[in-house]
VEXTORTI-21583 format. One record per residue: x, y, z of N, C-alpha, C, O in turn; residue in three letters. Coordinates in Angstrom, 1 decimal. Each point is the difference from the previous one (the first is absolute). Layout:
<rs>
+--------+--------+--------+--------+--------+--------+--------+--------+--------+--------+--------+--------+------+
|   n.px |   n.py |   n.pz |  ca.px |  ca.py |  ca.pz |   c.px |   c.py |   c.pz |   o.px |   o.py |   o.pz | resn |
+--------+--------+--------+--------+--------+--------+--------+--------+--------+--------+--------+--------+------+
|      X |      Y |      Z |      X |      Y |      Z |      X |      Y |      Z |      X |      Y |      Z |  ALA |
...
+--------+--------+--------+--------+--------+--------+--------+--------+--------+--------+--------+--------+------+
</rs>
This chain:
<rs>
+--------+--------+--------+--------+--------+--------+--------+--------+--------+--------+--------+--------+------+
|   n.px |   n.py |   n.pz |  ca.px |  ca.py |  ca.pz |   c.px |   c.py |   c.pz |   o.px |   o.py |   o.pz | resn |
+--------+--------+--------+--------+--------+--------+--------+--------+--------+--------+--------+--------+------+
|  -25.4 |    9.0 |   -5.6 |    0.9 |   -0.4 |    1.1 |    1.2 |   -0.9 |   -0.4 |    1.1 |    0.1 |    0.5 |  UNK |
|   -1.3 |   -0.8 |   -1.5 |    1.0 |   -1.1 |   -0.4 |    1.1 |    0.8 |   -0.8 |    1.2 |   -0.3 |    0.0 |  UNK |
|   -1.8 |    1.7 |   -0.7 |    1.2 |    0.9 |   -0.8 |    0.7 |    0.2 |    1.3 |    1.2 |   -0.5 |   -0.1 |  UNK |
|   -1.6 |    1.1 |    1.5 |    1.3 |    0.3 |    0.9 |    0.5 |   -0.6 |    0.6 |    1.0 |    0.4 |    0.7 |  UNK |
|   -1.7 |   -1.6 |   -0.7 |    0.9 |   -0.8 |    0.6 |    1.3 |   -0.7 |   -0.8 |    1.1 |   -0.4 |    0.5 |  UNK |
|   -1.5 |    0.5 |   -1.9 |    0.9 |   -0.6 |   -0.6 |    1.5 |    1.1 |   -0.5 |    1.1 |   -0.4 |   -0.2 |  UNK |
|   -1.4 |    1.5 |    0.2 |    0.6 |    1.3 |    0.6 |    1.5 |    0.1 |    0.9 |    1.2 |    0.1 |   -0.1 |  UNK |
|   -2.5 |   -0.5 |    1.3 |    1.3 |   -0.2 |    1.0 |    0.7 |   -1.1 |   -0.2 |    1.2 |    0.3 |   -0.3 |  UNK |
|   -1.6 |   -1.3 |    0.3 |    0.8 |   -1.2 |   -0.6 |    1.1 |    0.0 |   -1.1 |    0.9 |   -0.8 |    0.0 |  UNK |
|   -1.3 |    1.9 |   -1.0 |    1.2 |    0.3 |   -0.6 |    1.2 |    0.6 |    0.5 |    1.1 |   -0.3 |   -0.2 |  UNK |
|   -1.8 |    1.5 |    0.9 |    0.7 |    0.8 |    0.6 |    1.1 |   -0.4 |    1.1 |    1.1 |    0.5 |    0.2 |  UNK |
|   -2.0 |   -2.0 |    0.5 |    1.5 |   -0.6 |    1.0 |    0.6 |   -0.8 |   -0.9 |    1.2 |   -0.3 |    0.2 |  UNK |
|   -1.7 |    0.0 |   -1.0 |    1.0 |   -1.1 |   -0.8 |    0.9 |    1.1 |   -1.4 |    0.4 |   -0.6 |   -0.9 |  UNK |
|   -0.2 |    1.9 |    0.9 |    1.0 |    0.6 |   -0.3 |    0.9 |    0.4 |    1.1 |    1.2 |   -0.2 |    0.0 |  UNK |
|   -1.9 |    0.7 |    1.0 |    1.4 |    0.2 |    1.1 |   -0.1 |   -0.5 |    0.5 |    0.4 |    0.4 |    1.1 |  UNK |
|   -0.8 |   -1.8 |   -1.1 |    1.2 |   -1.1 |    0.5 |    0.9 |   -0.2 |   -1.0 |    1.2 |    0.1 |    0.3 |  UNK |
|   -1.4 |   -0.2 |   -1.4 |    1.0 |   -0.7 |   -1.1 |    0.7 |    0.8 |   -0.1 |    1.2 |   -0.4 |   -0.2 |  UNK |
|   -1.3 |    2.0 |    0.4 |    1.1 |    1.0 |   -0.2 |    1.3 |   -0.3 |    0.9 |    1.2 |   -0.3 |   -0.3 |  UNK |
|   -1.9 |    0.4 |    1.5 |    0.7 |   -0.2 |    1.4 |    0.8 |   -1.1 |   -0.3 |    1.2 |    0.2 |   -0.1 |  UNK |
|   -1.6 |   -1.7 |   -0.2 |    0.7 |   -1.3 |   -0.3 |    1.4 |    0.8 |   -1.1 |    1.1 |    0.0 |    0.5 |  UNK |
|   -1.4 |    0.4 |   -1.5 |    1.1 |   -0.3 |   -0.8 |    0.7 |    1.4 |    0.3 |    1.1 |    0.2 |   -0.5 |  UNK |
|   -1.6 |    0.7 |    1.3 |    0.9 |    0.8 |    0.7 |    1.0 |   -0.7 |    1.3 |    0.9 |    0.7 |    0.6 |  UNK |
|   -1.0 |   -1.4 |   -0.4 |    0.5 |   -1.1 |    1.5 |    0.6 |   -0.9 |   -0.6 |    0.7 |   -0.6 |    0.7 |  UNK |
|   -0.8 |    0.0 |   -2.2 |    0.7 |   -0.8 |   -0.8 |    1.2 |    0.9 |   -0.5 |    1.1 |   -0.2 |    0.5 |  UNK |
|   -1.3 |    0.9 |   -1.3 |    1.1 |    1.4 |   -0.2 |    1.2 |   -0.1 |    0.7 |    1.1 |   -0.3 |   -0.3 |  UNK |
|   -1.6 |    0.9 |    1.8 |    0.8 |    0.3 |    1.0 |    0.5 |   -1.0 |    0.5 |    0.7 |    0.3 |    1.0 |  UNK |
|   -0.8 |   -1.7 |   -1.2 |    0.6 |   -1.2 |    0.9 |    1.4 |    0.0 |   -1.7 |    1.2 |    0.3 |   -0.1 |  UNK |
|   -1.9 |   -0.6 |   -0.6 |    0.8 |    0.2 |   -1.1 |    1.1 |    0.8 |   -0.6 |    0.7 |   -0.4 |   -0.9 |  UNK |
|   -0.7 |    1.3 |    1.4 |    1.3 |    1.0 |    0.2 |    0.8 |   -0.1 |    1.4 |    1.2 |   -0.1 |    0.0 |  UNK |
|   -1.9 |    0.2 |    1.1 |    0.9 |   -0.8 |    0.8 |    1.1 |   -1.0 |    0.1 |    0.0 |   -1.2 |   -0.5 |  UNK |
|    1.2 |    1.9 |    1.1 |    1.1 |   -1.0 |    0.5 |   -0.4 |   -1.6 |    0.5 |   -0.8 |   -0.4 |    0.8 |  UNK |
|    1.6 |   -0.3 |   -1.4 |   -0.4 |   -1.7 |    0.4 |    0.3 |   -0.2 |    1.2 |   -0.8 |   -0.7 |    0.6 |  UNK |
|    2.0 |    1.4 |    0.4 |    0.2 |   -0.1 |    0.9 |   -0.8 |    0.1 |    1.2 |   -0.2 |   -0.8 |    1.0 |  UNK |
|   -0.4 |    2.3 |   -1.3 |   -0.9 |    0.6 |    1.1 |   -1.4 |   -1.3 |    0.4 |   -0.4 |   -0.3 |    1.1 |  UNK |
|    0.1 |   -0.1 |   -1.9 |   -1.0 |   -1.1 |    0.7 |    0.4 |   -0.8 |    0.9 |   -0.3 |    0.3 |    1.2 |  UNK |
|    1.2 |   -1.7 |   -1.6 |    0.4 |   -0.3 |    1.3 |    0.7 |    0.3 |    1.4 |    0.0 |   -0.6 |    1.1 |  UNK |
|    0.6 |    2.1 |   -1.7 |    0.4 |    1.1 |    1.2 |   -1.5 |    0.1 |    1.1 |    0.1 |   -0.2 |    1.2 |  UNK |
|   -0.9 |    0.5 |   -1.5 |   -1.5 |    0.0 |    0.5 |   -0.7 |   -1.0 |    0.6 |   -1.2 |    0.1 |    0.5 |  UNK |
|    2.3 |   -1.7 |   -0.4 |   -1.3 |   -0.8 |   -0.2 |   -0.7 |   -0.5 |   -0.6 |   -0.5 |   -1.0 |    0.5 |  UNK |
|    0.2 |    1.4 |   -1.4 |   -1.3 |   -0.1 |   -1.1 |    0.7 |   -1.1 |   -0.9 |    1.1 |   -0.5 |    0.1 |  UNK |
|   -2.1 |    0.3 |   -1.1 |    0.3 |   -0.9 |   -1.0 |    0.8 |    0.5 |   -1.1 |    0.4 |    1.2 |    0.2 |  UNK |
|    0.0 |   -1.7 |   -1.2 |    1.7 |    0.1 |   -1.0 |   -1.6 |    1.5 |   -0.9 |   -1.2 |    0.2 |    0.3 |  UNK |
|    1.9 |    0.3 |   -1.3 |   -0.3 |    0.9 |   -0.5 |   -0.7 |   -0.5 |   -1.5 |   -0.9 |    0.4 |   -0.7 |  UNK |
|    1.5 |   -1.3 |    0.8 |   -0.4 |   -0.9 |   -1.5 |   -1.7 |   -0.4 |    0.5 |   -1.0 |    0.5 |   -0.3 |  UNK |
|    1.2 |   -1.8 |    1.3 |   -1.5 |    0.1 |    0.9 |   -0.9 |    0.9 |    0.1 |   -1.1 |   -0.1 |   -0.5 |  UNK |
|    1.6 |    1.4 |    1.0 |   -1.0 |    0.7 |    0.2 |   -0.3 |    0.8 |   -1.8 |   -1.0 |    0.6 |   -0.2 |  UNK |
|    1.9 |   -0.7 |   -0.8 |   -0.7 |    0.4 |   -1.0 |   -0.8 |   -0.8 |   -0.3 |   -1.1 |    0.6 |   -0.3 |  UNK |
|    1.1 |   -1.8 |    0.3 |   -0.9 |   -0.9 |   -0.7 |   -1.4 |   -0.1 |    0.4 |   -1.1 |   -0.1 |   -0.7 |  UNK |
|    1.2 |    0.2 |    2.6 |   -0.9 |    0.6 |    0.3 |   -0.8 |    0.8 |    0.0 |   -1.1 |   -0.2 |    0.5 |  UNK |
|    1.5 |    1.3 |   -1.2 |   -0.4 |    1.3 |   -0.4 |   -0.6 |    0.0 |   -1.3 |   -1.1 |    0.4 |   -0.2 |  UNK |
|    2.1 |   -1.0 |   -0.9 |   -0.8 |   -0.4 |   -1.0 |   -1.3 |   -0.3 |   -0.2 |   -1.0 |    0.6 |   -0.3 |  UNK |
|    1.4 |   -2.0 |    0.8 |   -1.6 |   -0.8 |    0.3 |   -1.2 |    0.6 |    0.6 |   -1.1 |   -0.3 |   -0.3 |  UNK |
|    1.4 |    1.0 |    1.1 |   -1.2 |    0.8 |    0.8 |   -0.1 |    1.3 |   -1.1 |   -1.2 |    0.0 |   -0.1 |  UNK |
|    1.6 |    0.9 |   -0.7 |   -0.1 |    0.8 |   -0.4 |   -1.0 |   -0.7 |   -1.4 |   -1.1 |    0.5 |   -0.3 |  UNK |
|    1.5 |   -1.5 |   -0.3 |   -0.7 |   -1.0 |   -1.0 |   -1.2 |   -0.4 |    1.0 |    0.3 |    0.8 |    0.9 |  UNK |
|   -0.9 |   -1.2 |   -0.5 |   -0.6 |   -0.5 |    1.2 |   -1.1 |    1.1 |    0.0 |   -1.2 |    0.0 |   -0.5 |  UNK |
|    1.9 |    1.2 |    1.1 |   -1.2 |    0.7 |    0.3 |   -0.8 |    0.7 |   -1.9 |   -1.1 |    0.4 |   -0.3 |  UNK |
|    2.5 |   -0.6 |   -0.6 |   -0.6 |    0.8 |   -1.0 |   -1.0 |   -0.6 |   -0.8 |   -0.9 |    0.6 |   -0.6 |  UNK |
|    1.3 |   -2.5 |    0.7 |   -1.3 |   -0.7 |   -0.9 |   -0.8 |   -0.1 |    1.1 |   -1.0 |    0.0 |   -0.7 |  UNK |
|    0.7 |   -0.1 |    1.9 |   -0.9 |   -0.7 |    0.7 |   -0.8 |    1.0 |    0.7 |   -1.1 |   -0.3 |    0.4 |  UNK |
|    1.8 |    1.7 |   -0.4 |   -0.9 |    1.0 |    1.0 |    0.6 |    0.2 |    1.0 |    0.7 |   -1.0 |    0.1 |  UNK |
|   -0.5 |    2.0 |    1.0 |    0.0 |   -0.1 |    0.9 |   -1.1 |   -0.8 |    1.2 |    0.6 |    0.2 |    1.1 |  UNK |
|   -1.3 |   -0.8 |   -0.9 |   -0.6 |   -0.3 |    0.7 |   -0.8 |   -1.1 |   -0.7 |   -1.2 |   -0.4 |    0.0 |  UNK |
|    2.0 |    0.1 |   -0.3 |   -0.5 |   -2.2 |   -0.4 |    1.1 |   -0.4 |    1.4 |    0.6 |    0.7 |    0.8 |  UNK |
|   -0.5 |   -2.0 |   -1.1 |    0.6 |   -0.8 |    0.4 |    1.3 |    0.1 |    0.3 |    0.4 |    0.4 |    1.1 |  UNK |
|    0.3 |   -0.6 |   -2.2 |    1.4 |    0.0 |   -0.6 |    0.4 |    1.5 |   -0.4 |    1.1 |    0.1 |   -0.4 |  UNK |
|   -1.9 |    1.1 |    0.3 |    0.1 |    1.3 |   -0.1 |    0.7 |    0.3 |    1.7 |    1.1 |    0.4 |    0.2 |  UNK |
|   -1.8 |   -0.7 |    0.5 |   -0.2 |    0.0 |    1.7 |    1.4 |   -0.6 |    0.1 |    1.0 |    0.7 |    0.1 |  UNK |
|   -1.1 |   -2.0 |   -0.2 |    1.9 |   -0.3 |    0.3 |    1.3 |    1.3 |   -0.8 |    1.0 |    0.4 |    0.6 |  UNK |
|   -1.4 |   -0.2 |   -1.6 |    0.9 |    1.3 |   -0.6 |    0.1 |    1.1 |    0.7 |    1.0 |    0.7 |    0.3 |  UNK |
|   -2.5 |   -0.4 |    0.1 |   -0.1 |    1.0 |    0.7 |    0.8 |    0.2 |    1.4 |    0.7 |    1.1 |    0.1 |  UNK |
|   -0.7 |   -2.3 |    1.0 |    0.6 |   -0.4 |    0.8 |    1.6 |    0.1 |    0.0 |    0.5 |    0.7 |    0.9 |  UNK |
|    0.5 |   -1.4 |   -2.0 |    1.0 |    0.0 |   -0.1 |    0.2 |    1.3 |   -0.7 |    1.2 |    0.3 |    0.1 |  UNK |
|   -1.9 |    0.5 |   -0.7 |    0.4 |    1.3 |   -0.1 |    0.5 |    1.0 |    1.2 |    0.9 |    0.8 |    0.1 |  UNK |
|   -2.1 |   -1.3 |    0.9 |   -0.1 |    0.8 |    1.2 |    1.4 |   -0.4 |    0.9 |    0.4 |    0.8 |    0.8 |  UNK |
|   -0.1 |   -1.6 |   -0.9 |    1.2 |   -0.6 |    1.5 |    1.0 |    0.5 |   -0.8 |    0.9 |    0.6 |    0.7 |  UNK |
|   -0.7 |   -0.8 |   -2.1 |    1.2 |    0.8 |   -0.5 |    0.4 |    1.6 |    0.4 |    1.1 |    0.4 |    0.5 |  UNK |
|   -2.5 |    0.5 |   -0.7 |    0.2 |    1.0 |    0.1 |   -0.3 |    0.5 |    1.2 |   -0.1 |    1.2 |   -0.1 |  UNK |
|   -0.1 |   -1.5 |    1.4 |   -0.2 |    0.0 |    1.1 |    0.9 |   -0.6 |    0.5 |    0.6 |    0.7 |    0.8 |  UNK |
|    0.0 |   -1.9 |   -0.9 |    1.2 |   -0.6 |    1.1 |    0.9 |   -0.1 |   -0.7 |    1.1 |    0.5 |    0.5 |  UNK |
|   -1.0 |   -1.4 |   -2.3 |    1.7 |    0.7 |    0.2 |    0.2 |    1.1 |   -0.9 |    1.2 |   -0.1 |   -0.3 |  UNK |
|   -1.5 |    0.8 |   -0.1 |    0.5 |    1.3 |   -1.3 |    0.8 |    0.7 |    1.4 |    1.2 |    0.3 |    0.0 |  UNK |
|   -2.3 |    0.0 |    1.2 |    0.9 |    0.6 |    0.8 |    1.4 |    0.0 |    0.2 |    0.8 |    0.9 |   -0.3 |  UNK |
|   -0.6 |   -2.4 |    0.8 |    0.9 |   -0.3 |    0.6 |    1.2 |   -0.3 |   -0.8 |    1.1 |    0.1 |    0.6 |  UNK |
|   -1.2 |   -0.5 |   -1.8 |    1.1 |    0.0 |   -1.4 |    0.1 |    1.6 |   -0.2 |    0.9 |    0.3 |   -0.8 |  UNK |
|   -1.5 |    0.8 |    1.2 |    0.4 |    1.4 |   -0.5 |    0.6 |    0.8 |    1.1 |    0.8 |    0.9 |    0.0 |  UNK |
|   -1.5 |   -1.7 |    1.4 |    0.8 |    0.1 |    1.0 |    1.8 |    0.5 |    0.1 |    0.7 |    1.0 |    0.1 |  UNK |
|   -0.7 |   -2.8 |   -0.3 |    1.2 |   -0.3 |   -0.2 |    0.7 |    0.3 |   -1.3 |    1.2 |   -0.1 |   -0.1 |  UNK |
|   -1.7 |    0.5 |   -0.7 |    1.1 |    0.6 |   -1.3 |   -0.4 |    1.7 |    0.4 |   -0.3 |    0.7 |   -0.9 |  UNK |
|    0.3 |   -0.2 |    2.2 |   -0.3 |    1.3 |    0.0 |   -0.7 |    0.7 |   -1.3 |    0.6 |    0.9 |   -0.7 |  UNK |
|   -1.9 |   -1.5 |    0.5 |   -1.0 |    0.9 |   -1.3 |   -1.2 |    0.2 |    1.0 |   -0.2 |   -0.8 |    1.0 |  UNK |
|   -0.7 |    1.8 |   -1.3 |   -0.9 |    0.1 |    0.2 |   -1.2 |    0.5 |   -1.4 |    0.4 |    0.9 |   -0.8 |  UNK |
|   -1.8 |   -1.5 |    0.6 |   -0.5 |    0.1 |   -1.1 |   -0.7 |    2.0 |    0.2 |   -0.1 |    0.6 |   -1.1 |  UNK |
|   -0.2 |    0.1 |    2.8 |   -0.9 |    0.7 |    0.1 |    0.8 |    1.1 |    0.5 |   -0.8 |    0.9 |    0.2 |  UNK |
|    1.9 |   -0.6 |    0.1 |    1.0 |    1.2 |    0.6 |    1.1 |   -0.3 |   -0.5 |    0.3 |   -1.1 |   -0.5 |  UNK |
|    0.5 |    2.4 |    0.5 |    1.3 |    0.2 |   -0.5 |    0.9 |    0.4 |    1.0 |   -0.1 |    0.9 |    0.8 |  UNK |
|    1.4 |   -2.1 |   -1.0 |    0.4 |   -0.1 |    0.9 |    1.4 |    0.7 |   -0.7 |    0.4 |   -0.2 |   -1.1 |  UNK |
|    0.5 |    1.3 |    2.3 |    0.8 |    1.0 |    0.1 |    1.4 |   -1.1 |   -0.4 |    1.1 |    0.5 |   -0.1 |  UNK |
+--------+--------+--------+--------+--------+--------+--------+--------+--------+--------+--------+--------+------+
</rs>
């Protein structure tokens, strides 16, 4: 039981970490402008944030503590703003736009 469990555990703690430094990536090539256009925090912030959570989830796991906080700020990036910075610089990551 303890092999599958520890299994899965790997298994979220690679696609989480994938996911993180894919959401680190993309804040990273992003325009400096487009963040505060949004609201959101400066672009530098949210890399660092990204960073840290991407480190975060890779030494710690997804589902410790401090994996969990990575995990989290992974999630608000790519759910609230990736949107809205691709929004606004007319990109989309999933259709092609004419």
């Amino acid at each position: 039981m303890a092999y599958g469990q520890n299994l899965i555990l790997l298994a979220l703690t690679v696609i989480a970490g994938v996911a993180s430094a894919v959401a680190l990536v993309h804040a990273a090539v992003q325009r400096s402008d487009a963040f505060p256009a949004v609201d959101r925090q400066s672009k530098v912030i949210w890399v660092s944030i990204l960073a840290a959570a991407t480190l975060f989830i890779w030494l710690f796991g997804a589902v410790n503590f401090l994996g969990l906080i990575g995990v989290v700020a992974m999630l608000v990036y790519l759910v609230d703003v990736r949107p809205r910075v691709d929004s606004i610089q007319g990109k989309s990551w999933f259709s092609k736009k004419a």
